[in-house]
C-alpha positions as CSV (number, residue, x, y, z in Angstrom):
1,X,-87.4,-117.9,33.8
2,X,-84.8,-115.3,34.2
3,X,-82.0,-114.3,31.2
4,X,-79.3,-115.8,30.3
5,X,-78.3,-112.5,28.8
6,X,-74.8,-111.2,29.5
7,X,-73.7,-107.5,29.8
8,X,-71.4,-106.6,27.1
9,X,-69.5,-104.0,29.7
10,X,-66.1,-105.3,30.5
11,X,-65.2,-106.5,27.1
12,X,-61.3,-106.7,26.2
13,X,-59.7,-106.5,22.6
14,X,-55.9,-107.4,23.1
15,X,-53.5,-106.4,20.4
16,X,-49.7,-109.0,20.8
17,X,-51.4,-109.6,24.1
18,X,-51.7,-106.0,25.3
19,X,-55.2,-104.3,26.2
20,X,-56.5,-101.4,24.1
21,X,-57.7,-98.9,26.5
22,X,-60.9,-97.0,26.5
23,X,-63.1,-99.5,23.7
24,X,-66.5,-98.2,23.8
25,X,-68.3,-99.8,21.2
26,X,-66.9,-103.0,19.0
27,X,-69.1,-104.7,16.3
28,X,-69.4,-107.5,13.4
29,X,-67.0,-110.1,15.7
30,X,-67.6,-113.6,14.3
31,X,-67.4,-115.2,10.7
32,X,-69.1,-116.0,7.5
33,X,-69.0,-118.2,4.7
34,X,-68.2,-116.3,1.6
35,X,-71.5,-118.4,-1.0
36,X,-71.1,-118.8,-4.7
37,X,-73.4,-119.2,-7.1
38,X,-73.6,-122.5,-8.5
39,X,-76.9,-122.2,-10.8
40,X,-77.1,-124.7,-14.4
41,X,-78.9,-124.8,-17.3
42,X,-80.7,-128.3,-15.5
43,X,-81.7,-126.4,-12.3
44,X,-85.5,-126.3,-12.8
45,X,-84.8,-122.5,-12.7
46,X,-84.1,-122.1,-9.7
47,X,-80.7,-120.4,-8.3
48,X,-78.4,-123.0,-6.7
49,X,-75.6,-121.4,-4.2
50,X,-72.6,-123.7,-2.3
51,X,-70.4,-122.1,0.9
52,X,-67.1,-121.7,0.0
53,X,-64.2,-120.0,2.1
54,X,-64.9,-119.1,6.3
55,X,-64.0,-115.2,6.4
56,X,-63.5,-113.3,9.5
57,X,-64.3,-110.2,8.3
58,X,-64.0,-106.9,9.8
59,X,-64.4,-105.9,13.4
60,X,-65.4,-102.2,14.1
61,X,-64.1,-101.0,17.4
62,X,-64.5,-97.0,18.7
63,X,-62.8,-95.8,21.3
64,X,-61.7,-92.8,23.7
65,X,-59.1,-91.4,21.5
66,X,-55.7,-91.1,23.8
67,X,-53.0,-89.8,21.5
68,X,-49.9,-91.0,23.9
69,X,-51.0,-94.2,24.8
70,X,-48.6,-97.7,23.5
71,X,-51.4,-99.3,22.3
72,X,-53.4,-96.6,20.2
73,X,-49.9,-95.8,18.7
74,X,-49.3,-99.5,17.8
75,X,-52.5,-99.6,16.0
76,X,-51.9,-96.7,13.7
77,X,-48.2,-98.2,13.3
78,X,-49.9,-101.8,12.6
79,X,-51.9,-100.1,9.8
80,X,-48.9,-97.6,8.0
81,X,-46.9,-101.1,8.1
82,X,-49.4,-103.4,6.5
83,X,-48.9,-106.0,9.3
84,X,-50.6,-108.7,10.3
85,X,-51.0,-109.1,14.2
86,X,-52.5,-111.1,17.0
87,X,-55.4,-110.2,18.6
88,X,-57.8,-111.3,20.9
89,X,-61.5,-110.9,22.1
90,X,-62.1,-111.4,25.9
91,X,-66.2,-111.7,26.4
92,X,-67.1,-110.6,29.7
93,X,-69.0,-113.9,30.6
94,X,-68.2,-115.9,33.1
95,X,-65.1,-118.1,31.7
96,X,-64.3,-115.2,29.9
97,X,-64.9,-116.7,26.3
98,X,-61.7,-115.4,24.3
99,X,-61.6,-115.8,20.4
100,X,-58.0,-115.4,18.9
101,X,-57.1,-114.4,15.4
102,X,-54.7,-112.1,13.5
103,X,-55.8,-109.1,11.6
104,X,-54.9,-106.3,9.8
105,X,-55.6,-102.7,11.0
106,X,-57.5,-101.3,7.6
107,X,-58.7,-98.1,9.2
108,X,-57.5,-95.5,11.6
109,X,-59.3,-92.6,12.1
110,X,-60.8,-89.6,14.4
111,X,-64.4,-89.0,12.9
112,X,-65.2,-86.4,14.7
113,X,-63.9,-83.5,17.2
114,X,-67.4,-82.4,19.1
115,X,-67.2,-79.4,20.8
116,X,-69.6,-81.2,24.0
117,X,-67.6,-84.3,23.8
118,X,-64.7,-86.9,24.0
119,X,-62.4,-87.5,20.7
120,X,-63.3,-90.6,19.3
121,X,-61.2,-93.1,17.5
122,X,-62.1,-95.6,15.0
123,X,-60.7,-98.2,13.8
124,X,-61.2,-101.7,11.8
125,X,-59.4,-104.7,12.2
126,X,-59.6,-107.3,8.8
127,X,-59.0,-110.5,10.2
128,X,-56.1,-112.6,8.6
129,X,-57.0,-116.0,8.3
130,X,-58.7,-118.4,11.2
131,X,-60.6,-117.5,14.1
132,X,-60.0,-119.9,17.1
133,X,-63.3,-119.5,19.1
């Protein structure tokens, strides 16, 4: 049988419905329950654990760094501001699966400046609440 596997080039982050340019690498997009531990004195000794709260956590996205450009300017504005913005993941499948949240920019950086290489940008987006998948 042949894959079902889907190449991840062509993937889209959208920041207030605007594409960041020049993504190379995005990572940890989905959700989690956050678990606490619910262990008694009754339990047989053994640990007992209940999911609480869904949390988006935090996406990881590197990029070409382009100083000028709207979007990577927004970005860094998003974070100095504190706000919480709309974003949105475009998958490259087929019917284009998009999930939908708002998030906060929490990091905004240029790890490196290689001699033999492009600048890089790096940045994290915490997501703010619900993800609509």
């Amino acid at each position: 049988m042949p894959t079902q596997a889907i190449a991840a080039t062509g993937l889209i982050i959208n920041m207030a419905g605007t594409p960041i340019p020049e993504i190379t690498n995005a990572s940890e997009i989905g959700a989690q329950f956050n678990v606490v531990d619910v262990s008694a004195h009754d339990g047989g000794n053994w640990s007992s654990k209940i999911p609480t709260l869904l949390d988006g956590g935090t996406i990881r996205v590197s990029a070409n760094f382009v100083p000028a450009n709207a979007q990577h300017v927004a970005l860094r504005t998003a974070m100095i501001n504190r706000t919480s913005t709309a974003f949105t993941v475009r998958f490259p499948n087929v019917g284009a699966t998009t999930w939908s949240f708002n998030a906060f920019v929490t990091r905004y950086r240029i790890p490196s400046a290689p001699v033999n290489g492009a600048l890089p940008l790096e940045f994290e987006l915490t997501v703010d609440g619900a993800i609509t998948f």
